[in-house]
N, C-alpha and C positions, 0 to 999 in steps of 0.2 A: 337559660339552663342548657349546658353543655354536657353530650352523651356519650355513649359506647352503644355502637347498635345490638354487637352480640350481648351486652349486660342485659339490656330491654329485652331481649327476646329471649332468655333466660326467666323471665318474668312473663310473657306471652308472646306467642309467634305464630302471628296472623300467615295466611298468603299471600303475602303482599313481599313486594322485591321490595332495593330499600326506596325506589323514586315515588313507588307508589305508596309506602308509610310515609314520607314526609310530603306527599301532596293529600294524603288523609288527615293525617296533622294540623295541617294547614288549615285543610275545609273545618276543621271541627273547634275551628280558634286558636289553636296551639301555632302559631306563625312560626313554620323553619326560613329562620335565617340563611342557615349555612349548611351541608353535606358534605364532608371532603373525607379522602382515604385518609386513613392511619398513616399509612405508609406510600413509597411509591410503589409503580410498579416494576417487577424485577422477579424472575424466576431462576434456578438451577443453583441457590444458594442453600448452602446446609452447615449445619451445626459440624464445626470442625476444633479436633485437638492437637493445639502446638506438642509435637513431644520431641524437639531436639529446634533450639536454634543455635546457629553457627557464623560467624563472622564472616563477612561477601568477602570474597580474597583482592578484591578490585575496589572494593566503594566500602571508606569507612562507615558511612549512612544504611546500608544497607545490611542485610541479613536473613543466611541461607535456613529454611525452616522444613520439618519435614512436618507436613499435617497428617494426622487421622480424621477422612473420612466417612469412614464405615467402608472403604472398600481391600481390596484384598493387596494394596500395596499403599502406602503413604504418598500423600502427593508432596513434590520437591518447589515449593514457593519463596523467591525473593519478596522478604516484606523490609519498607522503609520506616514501621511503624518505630515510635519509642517506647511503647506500652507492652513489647511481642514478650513474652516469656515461655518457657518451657513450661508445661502443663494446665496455660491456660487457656479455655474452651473461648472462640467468635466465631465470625461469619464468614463462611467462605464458599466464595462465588467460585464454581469449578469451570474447567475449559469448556464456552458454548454456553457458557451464564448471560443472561442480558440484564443491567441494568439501568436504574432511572435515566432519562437523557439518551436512551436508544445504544448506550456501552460496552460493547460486546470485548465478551473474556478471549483470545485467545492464547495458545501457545507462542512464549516467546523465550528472548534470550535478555538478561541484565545485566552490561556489563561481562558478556560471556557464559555466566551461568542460564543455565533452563528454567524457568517458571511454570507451571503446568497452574494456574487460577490465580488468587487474588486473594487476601486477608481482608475484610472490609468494617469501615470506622460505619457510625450512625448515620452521619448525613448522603455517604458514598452509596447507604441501599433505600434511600428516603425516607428515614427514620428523624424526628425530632433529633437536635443534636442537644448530645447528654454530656456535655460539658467533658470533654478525656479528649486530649490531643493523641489520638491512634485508634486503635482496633475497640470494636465495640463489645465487651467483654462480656460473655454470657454467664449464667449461674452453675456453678459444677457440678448438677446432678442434669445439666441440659442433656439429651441421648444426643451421641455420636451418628452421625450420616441423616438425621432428621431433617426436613424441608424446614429452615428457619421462618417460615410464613405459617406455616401449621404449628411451630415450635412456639412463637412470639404472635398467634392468633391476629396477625396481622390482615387476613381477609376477612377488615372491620370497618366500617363507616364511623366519624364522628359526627352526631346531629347537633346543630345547634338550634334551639328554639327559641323566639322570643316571645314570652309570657306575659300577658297582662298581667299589671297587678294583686285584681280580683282572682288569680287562678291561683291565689301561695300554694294549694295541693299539689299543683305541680312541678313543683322544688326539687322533685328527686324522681330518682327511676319507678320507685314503685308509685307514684302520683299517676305521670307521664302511663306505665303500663296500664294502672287503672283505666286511663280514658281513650286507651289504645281498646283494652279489652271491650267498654261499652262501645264503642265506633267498629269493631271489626267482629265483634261476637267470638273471638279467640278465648280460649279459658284461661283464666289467670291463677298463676298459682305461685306461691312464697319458693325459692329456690332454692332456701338451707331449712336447716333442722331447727326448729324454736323449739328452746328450752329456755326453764329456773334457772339459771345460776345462780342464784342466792343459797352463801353455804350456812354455818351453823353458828361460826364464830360469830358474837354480835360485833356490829359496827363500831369502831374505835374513835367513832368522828359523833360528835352532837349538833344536832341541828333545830335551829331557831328562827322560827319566819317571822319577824315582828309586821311584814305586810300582805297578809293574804291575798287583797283584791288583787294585787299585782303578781305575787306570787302564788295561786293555787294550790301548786304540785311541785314537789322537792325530791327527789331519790338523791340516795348515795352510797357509798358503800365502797370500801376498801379490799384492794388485791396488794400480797407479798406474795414474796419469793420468788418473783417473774427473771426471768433471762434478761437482763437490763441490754444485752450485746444482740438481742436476737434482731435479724433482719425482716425488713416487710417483705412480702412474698409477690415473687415477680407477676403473679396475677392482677394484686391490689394493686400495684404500682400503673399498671400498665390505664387500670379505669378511671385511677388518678388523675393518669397525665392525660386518657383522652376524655375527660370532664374539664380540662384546663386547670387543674391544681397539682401542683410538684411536690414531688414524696421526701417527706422531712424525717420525720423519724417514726416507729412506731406504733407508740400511743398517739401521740400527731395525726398519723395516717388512718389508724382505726376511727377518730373520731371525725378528722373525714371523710372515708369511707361510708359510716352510720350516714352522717350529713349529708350527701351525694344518695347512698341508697335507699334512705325513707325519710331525710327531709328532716329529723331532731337532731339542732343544734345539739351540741354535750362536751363538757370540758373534763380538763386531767389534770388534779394537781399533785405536786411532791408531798405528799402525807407526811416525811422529817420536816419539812418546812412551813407548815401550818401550826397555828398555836393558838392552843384551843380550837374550840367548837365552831361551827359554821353558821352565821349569822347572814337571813336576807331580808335588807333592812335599807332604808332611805339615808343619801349621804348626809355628811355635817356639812354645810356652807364652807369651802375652803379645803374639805381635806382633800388629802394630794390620793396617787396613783398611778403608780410609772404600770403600762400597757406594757404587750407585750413586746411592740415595737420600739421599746426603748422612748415613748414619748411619754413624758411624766403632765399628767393633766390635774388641775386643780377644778375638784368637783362643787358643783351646787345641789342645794336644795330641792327635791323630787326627783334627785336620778337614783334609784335601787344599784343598790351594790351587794357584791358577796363580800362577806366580812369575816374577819378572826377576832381574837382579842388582840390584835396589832394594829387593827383600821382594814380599811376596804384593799380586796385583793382582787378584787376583778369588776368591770362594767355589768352587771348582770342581763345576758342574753345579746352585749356585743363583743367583748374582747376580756380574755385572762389580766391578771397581772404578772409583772417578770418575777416579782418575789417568789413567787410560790411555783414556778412554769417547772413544767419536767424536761430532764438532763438526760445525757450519755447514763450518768451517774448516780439517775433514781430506781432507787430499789423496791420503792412503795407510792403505793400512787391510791388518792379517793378519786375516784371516777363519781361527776355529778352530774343528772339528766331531771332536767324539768319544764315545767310548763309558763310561760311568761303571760299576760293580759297584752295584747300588742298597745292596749294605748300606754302604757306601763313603760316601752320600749320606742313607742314613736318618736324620729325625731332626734334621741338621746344621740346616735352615732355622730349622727351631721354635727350637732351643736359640741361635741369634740374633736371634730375633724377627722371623725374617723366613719371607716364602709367596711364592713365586713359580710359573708357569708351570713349567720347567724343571725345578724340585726335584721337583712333583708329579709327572712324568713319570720322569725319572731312579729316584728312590725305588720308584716301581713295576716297572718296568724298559721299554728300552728295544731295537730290535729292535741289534744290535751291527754287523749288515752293513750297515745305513742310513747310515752317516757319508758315505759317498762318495757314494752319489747325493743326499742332500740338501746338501751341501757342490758338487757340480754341480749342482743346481739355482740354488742361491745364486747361484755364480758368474753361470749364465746368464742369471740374472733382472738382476744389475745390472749387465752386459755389454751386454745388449740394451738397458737403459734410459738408462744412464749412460755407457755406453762403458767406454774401460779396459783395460789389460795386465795380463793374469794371470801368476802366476809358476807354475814345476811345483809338485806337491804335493808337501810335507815328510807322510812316512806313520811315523808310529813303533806298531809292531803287536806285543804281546808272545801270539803262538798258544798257547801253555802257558794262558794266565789268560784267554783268551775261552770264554766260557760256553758249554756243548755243548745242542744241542736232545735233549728228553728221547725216549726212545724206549721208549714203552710198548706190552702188550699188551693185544688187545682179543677178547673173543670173541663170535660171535653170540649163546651161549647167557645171558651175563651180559646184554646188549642187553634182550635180551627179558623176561628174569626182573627187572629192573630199573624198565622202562619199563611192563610189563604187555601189550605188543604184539609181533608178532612183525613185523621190519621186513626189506625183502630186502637179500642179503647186498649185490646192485649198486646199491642204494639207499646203503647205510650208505656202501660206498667211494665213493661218488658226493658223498656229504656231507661225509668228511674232504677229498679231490679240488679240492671250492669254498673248501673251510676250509687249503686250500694246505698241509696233511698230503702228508708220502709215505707212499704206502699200500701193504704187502708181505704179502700172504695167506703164512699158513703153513697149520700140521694144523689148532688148536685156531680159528683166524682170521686175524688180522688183528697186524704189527706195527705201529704209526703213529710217522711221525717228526713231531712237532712241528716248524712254522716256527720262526726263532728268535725271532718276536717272541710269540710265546704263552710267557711267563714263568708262567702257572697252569696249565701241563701236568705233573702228576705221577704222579697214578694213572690208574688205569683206571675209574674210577666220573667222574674229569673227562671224558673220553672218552664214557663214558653219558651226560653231562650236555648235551654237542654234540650228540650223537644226537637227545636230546629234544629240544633246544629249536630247532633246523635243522628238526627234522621236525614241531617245531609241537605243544606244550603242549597246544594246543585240540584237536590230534588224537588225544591219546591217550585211552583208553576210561576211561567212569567206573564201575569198577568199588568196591563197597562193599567196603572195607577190613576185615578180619578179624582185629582185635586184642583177644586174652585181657586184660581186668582184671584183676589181683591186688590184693588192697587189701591193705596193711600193718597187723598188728595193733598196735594200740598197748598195751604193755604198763599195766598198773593202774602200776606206780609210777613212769610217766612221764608229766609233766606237760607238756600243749601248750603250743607258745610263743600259738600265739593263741588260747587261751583267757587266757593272759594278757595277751594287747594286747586284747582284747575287753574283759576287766576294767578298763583305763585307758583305753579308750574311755569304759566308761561312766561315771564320775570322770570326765570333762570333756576328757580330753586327746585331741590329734589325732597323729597317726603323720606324721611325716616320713621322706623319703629323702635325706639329701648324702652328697655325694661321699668318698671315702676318701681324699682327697688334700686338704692345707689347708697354709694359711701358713705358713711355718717360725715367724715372728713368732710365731703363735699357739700354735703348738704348744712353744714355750718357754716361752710366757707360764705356758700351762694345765699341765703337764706337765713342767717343766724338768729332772726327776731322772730320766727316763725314756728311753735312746737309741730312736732313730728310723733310719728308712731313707729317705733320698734320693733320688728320683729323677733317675735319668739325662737322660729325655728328658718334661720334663714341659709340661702341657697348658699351665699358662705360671706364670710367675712365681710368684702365690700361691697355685701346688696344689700343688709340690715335694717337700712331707714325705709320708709314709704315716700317718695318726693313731695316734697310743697312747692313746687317749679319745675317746667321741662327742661331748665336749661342745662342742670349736668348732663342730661344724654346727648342735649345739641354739642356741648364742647367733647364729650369723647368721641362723638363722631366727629368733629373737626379736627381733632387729636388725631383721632387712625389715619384720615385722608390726609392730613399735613406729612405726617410721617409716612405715606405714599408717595411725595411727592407732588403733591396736589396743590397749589398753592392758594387755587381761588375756590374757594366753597361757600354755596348757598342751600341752607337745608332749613326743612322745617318739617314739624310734630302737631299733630292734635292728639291732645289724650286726656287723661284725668292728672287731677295731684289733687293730695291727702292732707287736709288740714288736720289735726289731731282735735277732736273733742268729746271730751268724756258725756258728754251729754245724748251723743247717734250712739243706738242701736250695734252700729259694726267700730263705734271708739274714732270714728273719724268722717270727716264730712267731706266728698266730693266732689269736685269744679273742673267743670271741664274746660280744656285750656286749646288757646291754639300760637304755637309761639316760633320764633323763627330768627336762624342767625346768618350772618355774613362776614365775609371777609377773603380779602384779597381784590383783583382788580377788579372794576367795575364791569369788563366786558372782557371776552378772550382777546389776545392780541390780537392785533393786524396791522397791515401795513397803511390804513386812510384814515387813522387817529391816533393822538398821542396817548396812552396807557394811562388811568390814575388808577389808585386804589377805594375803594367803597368808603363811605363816610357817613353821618350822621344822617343828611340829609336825604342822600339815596332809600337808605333806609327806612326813612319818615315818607319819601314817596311809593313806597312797598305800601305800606302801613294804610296811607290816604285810600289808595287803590280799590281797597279790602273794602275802608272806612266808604267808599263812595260807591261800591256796587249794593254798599247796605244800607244806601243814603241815610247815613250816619254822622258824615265829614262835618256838615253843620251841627251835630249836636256833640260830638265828642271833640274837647280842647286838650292840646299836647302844652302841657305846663312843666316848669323846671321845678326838677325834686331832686333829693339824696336817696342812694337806692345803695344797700353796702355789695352788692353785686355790679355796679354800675360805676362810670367816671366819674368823678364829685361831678364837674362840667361837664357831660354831657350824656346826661340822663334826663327822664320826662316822663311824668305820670301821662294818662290818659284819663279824664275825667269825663265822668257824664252823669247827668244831674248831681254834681256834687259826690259823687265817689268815686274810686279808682275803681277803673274797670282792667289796667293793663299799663305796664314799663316799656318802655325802650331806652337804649341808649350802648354807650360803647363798656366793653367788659370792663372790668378796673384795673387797672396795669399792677397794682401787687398780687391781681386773684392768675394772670395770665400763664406765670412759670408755674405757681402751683397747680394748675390743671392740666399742664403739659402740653398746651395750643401754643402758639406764635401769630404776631401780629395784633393790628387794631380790628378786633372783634366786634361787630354790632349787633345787638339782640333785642327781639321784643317777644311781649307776651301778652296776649290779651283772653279775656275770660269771652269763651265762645257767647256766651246769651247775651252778650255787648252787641253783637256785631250777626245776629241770625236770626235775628225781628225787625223787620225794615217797615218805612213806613209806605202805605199805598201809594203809587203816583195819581194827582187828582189832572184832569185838563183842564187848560186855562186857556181862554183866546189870548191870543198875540196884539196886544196893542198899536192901535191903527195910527198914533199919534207921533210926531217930534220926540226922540229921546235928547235929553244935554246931558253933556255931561263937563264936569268941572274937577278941574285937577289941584290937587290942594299941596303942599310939604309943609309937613310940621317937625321942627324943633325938638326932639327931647331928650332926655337925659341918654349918655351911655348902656346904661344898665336895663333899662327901662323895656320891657319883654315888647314885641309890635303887635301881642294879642291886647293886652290893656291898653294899647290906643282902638285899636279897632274894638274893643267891648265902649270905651267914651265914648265914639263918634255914630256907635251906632242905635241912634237917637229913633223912638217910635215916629214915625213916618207912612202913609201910604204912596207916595213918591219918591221915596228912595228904594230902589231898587237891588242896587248891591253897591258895596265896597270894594274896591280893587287894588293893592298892590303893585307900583309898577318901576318904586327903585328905592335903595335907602343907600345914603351917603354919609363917608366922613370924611375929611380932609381939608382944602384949605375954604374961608368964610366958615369953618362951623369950627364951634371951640375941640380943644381934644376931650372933655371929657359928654359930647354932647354929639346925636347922630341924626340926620336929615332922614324923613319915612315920606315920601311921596305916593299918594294913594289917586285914586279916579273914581268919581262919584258918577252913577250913574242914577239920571232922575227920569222920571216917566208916568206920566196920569193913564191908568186904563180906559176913562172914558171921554178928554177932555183936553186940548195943547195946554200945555203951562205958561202960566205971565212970567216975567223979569221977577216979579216982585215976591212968587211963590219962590223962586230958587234959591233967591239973594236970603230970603228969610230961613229957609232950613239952610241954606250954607253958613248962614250968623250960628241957626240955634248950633250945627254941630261943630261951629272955633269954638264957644263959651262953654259948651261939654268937654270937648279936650283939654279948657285952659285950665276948667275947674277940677276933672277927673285927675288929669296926668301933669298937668301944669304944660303941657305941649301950646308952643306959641307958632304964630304962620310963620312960613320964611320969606 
């Protein structure tokens, strides 16, 4: 919420300079952002009138001008403006003017002739530049010789304040002076004349709510005969532009003016351009609605609209429609002001792509007894400006569906035990009292009626929270907090998750964070067999789905760093993805994942190894890594699967007791340009309760005995994976000890479609040397298990 400081203090005006209202502000929740002047700084400027300009007899660009002052001769100014005319009133900086940039005016000569000051544009005296190539043209009843900083009230601060959510009261100036007035004890008082406008003639407009709960409170009412030419008055304009919104027309500016000064949205349409009666009423699936920004949107089901007998003319409580919008060329205008339900309005902007003023407000909520006097303001402001016949007001008010102010209890004792101070009981009513609370002592305390514009009054700890922050954060005691540590034991056969992201830290990878929400696109691409959950109201377009996979974050981060120039990236994610199932509580079931990609070289360059790029394998020894600080490696098998995120050839479940616990393998090369990565991408993914229950380590003595060991190669097929030989050969035994791996070959002696697996058998009795005869006999039983399992022959 962006301000005008002298607006606010028209409303109340504390003692406070302005460093010390926006550090008031601050302590009392209201966060200032921002404090900057209006304007720059610059003095000895004053409202001046061109009344003769004359061609420079030296410089075509140029031209001799005599200004009025206000002094007792005209001063004789070379101006280069293209804008200069004879009789009209800017700025002019006299000889011994300083402005912005330390500028100083003196007497000189142009081309010959004498200059005695300076004509000056907007940006030359630190004004907002107001779009005019030349002189900053003022309004024709500006006084002659006035200080242009007294004229244009430019000794003003703009505030900006950032708002919580829960604060929508303070939307506008008079919110903002309310909680000025309870914070400083200043008197607050309304700065114009409230009056009826409502005239005699009945309203020429019908109005029909077919949805109360959403719509409550409806006013309307029609003005003719207005000045369609008259101009906004350089006052308005000025609170406009230092609230940050640019003065358009108007009825435009009136209603945001109303909107800036108390916070109700309120719209203006062409009364010739309406047909029929006014209808507020839920869309048809499909009907259209070109906005006002010329974007034509096709509306759904549960969004309220304003309606004619033509169809919906405007988003109800975010945006007009163009049909009906007011012109240079409107003569007549219904002015309409009401009250919205904000869940009626939650949501509705985004899910059209659109943000406006009004929604933000609405959405939060808005105070529901304001319609009528900001709908009398309205009136009086373009009444007084423009002239004009008002009609009576059309009120359509459904009391059942207007929101009741919450009425909580409060006790001194909670106060105190809360805050850590004990505050007096006439102080605290004193505090609700500015905070425009009715305040009803009973036994235990206090009942407080919430205003209605306090939408974040529900308990009684909101209520302590007034307390505090009215009585001043910085006053309460600091005392040292007395909180017991309990540390959580962590069982032995639980494995920390970041003891394993430490582990793939040190392995090269870096920890990212994305969002849970991604493309739909993507999430079909990656994923397609997988249902998903929708968002209703999402952050926009391409974060809609809820992920069933970490992997699109992992490829847009390898997206952004590629397109850094990054070549070699290794990152990894622990998070959740969203199974969809109608059957949870929340429409979806949660797994937590830990998953992790690569690509590019295996290692940064250097000059004492040759360069390759990462590959399947590197990958899988990431993976083992994981798998062996969770001594897991022997119960989890990496088996060939089709994964449609994955290479046909080289992808790989992870199985453990017979289910997939987690993928790996390399991206699929039609999924690569569609994601926008390059290169051979390797990813995996495994469900965290795989791999963060490890099993105890037991001690075992070291056998005192002879180990043998006997080295075997078998025979078999091409195709044929080297874990199904090692599942044949690994035959119950208490004397075999392990299996080992130590070459596998193809070339010449083995056929081409057949591959040599040379393994090492290690045999060993824990209490006992082993005979010839024990060995020879489990080395028989494990050829007849290979020959029979895999059909694998010796070599």
């Amino acid at each position: 919420m962006k301000f005008s400081e002298n607006w606010l203090r028209q409303w109340t005006n504390p003692e406070w300079n302005t460093n010390e209202l926006a550090e008031a502000l601050s302590l009392a929740g209201l966060e200032v952002d921002d404090v900057e002047p209006v304007a720059g700084e610059f003095n000895n400027v004053v409202v001046g009138k061109v009344i003769s300009v004359e061609k420079h007899p030296d410089a075509d660009k140029l031209n001799v001008t005599q200004v009025d002052v206000g002094e007792i001769e005209p001063l004789q100014i070379v101006c280069g403006a293209k804008n200069v005319v004879e009789g009209m009133k800017a700025c002019c900086a006299k000889v011994g003017a300083v402005l912005p940039g330390d500028f100083k005016i003196k007497k000189a000569k142009l081309r010959g002739v004498p200059s005695n000051g300076m004509l000056c544009g907007a940006t030359e005296i630190g004004l907002p530049d107001d779009g005019v190539d030349g002189l900053h043209v003022l309004p024709e009843d500006a006084p002659i010789g006035m200080d242009v900083r007294e004229y244009l009230q430019l000794n003003d601060m703009s505030i900006d304040v950032d708002l919580t959510p829960n604060r929508a009261d303070c939307f506008s100036v008079m919110g903002i002076a309310r909680d000025v007035h309870a914070i400083s004890g200043a008197d607050l008082k309304v700065p114009f004349a409230e009056q009826d406008m409502a005239g005699t003639e009945p309203c020429s407009v019908q109005i029909e709510i077919t949805e109360p709960q959403a719509c409550p409170k409806y006013l309307g009412c029609v003005v003719s005969g207005f000045n369609a030419k008259a101009e906004t008055p350089l006052w308005m304009k000025q609170r406009l532009e230092r609230s940050g919104l640019r003065p358009l027309s108007l009825t435009v500016d009136i209603t945001n003016y109303v909107l800036l000064e108390m916070g109700q949205p309120m719209h203006a349409f062409d009364l010739d351009k309406l047909q029929g009666g006014i209808q507020v009423r839920m869309a048809k699936d499909g009907e259209k609605l070109t906005t006002l920004d010329e974007k034509e949107v096709s509306l759904k089901e549960g969004t309220l609209v304003i309606a004619d007998d033509s169809g919906a003319i405007a988003l109800a409580g975010v945006m007009g429609g163009l049909s009906t919008s007011v012109t240079d060329e409107t003569t007549s205008i219904f002015f309409e002001c009401a009250h919205f339900a904000p869940l009626a309005i939650t949501g509705k902007a985004r899910q059209y792509g659109l943000h406006t003023d009004s929604s933000m407000r609405f959405e939060r909520g808005v105070d529901p007894q304001l319609p009528e006097r900001a709908l009398n303001r309205a009136l009086s402001l373009l009444v007084e400006i423009a002239g004009g016949e008002v009609s009576a007001i059309e009120a359509k008010v459904s009391a059942q569906h207007m929101p009741e102010s919450a009425q909580i209890e409060l006790s001194a004792k909670t106060v105190s035990d809360k805050l850590g101070v004990a505050v007096e009981n006439a102080q605290i009513e004193d505090i609700f009292s500015r905070l425009g609370f009715a305040v009803e002592a009973n036994a235990s305390g206090w009942v407080m009626s919430a205003p209605p514009y306090r939408f974040d009054m529900e308990i009684e700890m909101d209520l302590v929270e007034e307390v505090g922050r009215i009585y001043g954060y910085n006053n309460l005691p600091e005392d040292p907090v007395m909180a017991p540590i309990t540390l959580r034991e962590l069982p032995e056969s639980e494995q920390e998750l970041m003891a394993l992201k430490n582990a793939l830290v040190q392995r090269g990878y870096n920890e990212v964070v994305t969002y849970s929400f991604v493309e739909e696109k993507k999430q079909n691409a990656l994923a397609p067999d997988l249902p998903y959950v929708l968002l209703q109201n999402p952050i926009s377009e391409d974060m809609k789905a809820m992920r069933t996979t970490l992997f699109p974050g992992l490829l847009q981060a390898i997206a952004y760093n590629q397109n850094r120039q990054q070549s070699r990236v290794r990152l990894f994610e622990s998070g959740l993805v969203f199974y969809k199932n109608e059957q949870d509580p929340t429409g979806a079931t949660q797994v937590p994942m830990l998953a992790g990609a690569i690509v590019g070289p295996v290692a940064a360059s250097g000059w004492d190894e040759e360069s390759r790029n990462a590959d399947f394998f590197d990958l899988k020894g990431d993976i083992e890594t994981l798998l062996r600080m969770s001594h897991q490696l022997g119960k989890i098998r990496f088996e060939a699967s089709s994964n449609p995120a994955l290479h046909p050839g080289q992808a790989a479940s992870l199985i453990k007791d017979g289910k997939e616990v987690g993928i790996m393998g390399q991206l699929h090369p039609q999924l690569v340009k569609t994601l926008g990565v390059s290169g051979s991408i390797f990813m995996f993914q495994i469900r965290q309760d795989a791999i963060l229950t490890m099993e105890i380590p037991a001690a075992q003595a070291i056998s005192k005995f002879p180990e043998v060991q006997r080295d075997l190669a078998f025979v078999v097929d091409q195709a044929l994976p080297v874990q199904k030989l090692l599942d044949a050969i690994d035959v119950e035994s208490d004397i075999l000890q392990s299996i080992e791996i130590f070459d596998i070959y193809r070339g010449q002696g083995i056929e081409p479609d057949q591959k040599s697996i040379a393994l090492t058998l290690k045999i060993q009795h824990q209490a006992r040397t082993l005979e010839d005869a024990e060995v020879d006999a489990l080395v028989e039983q494990i050829l007849e298990s290979a020959k029979t399992a895999v059909n694998a022959v010796l070599r």
